[in-house]
C-alpha positions as CSV (number, residue, x, y, z in Angstrom):
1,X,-14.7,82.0,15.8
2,X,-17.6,81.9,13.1
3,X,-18.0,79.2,10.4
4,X,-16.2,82.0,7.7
5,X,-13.3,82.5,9.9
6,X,-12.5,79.0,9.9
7,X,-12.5,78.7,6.2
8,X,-10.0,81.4,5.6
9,X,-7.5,80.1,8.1
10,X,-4.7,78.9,5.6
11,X,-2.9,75.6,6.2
12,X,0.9,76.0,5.6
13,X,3.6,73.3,5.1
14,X,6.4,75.1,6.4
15,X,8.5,73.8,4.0
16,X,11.0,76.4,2.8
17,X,10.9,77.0,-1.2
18,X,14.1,78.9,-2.6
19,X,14.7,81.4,-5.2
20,X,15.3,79.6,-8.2
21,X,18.7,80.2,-9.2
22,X,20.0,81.5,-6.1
23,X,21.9,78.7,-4.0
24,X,22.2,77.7,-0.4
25,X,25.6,79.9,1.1
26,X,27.2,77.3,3.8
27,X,29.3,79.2,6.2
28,X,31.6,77.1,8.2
29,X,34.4,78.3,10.4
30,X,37.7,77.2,9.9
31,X,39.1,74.5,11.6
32,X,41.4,74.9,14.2
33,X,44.9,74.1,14.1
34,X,44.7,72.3,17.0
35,X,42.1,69.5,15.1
36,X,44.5,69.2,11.8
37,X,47.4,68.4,13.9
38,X,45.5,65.9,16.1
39,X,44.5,64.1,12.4
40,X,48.0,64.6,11.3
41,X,49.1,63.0,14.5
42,X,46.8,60.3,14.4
43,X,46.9,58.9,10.5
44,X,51.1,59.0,11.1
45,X,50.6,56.2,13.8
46,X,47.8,54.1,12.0
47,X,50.8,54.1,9.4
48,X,53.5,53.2,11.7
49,X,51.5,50.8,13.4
50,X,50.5,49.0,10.4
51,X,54.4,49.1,9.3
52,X,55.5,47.8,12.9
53,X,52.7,44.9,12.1
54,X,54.0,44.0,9.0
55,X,57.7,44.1,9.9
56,X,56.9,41.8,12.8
57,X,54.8,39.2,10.2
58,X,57.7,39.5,7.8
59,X,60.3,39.0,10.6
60,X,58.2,36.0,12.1
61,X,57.8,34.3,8.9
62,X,61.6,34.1,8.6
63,X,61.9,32.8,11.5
64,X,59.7,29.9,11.0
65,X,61.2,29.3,7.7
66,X,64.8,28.9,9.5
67,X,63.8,26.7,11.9
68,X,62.2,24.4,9.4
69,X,65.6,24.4,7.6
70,X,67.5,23.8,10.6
71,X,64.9,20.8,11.5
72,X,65.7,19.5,7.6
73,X,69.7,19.5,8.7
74,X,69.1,17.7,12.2
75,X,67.2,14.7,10.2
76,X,69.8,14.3,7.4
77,X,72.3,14.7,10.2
78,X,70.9,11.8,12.2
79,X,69.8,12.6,15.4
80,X,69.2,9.7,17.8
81,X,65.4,10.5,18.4
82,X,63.0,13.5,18.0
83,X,63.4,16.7,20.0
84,X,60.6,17.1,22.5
85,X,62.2,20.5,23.7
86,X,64.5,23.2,23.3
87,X,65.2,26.2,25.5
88,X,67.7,29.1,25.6
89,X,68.9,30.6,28.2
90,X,70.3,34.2,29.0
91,X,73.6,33.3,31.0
92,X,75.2,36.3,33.1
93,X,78.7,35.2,34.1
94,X,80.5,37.1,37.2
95,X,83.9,36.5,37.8
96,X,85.0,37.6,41.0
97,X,88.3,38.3,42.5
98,X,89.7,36.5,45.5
99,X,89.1,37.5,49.2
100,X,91.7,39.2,50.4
């Protein structure tokens, strides 16, 4: 390569330069049933869950609300001392017939 070859090689950007006036046509595919469904799917229990959460909040703040009522009655009422504890039980009852 001579000196005069190597000073009419061109240096190009390759940046791409549009028309002007002509814009860019963006051709996508259409999404698949399968995909909305899974969205559809998916945004109905981020709903539900949140609903489920703030039932259970609601339902929990009642709670705690009754028992400070109830702990109101038990002072007026006069209680010999504080309560330390308090459980509930589940109590299954089976009567049974007499051996024979």
């Amino acid at each position: 390569m001579s000196a005069e070859e190597a000073a009419e090689i061109e240096v190009v950007d390759a940046v791409p330069v549009d028309e002007p006036g002509r814009g860019v046509d963006v051709v996508r595919p259409p999404t698949p049933p399968v995909v909305r469904q899974a969205a559809a799917v998916a945004a109905t229990g981020l709903l539900a869950g949140a609903a489920t959460v703030l039932a259970a909040r609601h339902a929990r703040g009642l709670s705690s609300r009754l028992r400070a009522r109830r702990a109101a009655r038990r002072r007026m009422a006069g209680l010999p001392g504080p309560v330390v504890a308090s459980r509930s039980f589940l109590v299954d009852v089976h009567v049974l017939a007499p051996r024979e």
